[in-house]
C-alpha positions in Angstrom: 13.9 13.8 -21.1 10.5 11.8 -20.7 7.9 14.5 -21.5 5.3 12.3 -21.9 3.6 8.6 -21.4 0.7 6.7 -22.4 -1.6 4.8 -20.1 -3.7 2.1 -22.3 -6.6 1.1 -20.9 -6.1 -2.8 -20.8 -3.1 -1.7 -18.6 -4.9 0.5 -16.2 -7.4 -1.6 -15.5 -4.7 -4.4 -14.5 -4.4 -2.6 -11.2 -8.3 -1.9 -10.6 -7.9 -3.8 -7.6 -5.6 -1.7 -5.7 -6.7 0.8 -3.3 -6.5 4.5 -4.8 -7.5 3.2 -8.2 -9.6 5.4 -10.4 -10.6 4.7 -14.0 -11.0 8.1 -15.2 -7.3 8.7 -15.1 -5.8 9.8 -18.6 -4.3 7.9 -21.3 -1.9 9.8 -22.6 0.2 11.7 -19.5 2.1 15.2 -20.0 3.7 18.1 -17.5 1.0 18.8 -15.2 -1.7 16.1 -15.9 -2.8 14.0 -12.7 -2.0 10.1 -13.0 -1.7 6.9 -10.8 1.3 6.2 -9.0 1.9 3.2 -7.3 3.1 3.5 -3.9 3.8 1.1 -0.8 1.7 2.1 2.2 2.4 -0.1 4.9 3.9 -3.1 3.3 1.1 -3.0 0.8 0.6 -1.3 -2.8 -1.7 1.6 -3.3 -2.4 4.0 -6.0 -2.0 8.0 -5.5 -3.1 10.1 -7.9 -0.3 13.0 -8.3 0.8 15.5 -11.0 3.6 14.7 -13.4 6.4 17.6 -12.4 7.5 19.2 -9.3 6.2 22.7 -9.6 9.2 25.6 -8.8 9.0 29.2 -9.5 7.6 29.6 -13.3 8.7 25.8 -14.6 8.1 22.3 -13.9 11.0 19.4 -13.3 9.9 16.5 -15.2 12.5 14.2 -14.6 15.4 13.7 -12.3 18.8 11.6 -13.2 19.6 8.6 -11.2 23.5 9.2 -11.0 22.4 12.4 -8.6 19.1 11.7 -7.2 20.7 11.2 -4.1 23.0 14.5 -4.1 20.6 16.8 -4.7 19.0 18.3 -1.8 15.4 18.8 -4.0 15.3 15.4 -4.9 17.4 13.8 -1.8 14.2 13.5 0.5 11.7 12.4 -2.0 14.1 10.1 -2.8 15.1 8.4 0.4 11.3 8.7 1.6 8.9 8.9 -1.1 9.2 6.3 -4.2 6.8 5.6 -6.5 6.6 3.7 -9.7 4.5 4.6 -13.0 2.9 2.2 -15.0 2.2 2.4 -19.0 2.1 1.1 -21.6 4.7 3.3 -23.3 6.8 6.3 -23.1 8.1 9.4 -25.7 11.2 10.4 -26.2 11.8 13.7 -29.1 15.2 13.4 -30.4 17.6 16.5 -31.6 15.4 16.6 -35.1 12.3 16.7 -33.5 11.5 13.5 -34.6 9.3 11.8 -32.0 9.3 7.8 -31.5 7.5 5.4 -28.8 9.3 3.1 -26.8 7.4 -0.1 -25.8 8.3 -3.4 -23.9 7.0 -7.2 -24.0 4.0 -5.4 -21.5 3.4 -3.1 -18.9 6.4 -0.9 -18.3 7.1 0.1 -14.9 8.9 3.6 -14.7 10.9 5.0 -11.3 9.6 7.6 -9.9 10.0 10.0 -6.4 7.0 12.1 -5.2 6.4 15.0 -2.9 3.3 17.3 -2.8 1.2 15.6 -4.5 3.6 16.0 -7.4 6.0 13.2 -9.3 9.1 13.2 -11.3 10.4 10.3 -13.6 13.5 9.0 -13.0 16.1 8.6 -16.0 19.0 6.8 -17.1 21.2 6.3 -19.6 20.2 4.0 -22.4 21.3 1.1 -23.1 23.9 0.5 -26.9 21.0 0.1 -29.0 18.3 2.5 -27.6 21.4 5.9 -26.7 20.9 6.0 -31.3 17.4 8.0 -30.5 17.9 9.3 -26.9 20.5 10.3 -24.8 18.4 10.0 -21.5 15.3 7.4 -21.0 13.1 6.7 -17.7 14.6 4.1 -15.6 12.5 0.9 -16.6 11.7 -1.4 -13.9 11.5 -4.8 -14.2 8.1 -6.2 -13.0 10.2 -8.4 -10.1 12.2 -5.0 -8.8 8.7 -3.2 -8.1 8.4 -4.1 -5.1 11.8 -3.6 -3.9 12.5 -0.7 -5.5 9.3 1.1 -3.3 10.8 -0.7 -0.4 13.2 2.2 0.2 16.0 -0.2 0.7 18.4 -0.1 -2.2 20.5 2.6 -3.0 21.3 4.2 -6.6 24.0 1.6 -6.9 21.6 -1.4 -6.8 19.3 0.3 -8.5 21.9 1.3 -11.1 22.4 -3.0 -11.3 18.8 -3.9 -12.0 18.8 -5.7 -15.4 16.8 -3.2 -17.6 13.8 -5.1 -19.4 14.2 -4.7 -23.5 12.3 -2.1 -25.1 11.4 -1.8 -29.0 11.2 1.4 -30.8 8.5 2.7 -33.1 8.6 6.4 -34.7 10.6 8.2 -37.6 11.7 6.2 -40.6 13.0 3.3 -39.4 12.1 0.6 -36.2 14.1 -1.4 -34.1 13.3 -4.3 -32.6 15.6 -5.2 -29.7 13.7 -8.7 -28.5 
């Protein structure tokens, strides 16, 4: 489960010219904290500035699964009518020994995401060979390209699901792996 991202700011202030965009957002986003979420309004991006978690009675969902995004009547509507995208410039995953380790890519990472209420939840997938060693879930990873049409509304989880995933590196722990 993605519990937490960072937002450096060479890669925050690559979307300074959108509309929505605010530099005081935080670099490193947790449950609760407000950051920018890229939208499409009318055909063109914008940036909203939401909380990371759906608020329900005492908790906060972080992250919803792509297999059943579109089965599950909280996440159904958001789904179908209310994608967004984060950017960063990497994301945390804790593994069963509590060891914590970064994932990174050649860049900006762009991770799915659905919003309602001013709120935002990550969506994850599984991981690819190489990257299920440290985590069993990871946020669906974008490529740059799929942005666009991923906000678009138009594909379904089964396109999405065929998106090649960008590579990703690993830093943390004992040991690395490099995967490009």
């Amino acid at each position: 489960m993605c519990r937490r991202y960072r937002i450096e700011k060479e890669t925050l202030y690559r979307f300074q010219d959108i509309p929505g965009f605010h530099k005081a957002f935080q670099e490193d986003v947790t449950e609760g904290q407000i950051a920018p979420a890229l939208v499409l309004e009318n055909g063109r991006f914008a940036i909203h500035a939401l909380s990371f978690g759906f608020d329900i009675v005492e908790k906060r969902v972080l992250n919803a699964r792509i297999e059943t995004v579109d089965q599950k009547d909280f996440f159904l509507s958001s789904f179908r009518e209310r994608r967004c995208v984060l950017f960063c410039s990497s994301f945390f995953e804790t593994d069963d020994a509590g060891i914590e380790r970064e994932f990174l890519g050649k860049g900006t990472l762009y991770l799915a995401g659905i919003y309602k209420n001013g709120e935002f939840v990550i969506i994850t997938t599984k991981p690819d060979e190489d990257i299920a060693f440290y985590h069993k879930r990871i946020p669906l990873v974008l490529e740059r390209e799929r942005v666009r049409d991923y906000l678009s509304l138009f594909p379904d989880k089964e396109t999405i699901l065929s998106y090649r995933k960008p590579p990703l590196k690993v830093r943390g722990g004992s040991d690395q792996l490099t995967l490009f």
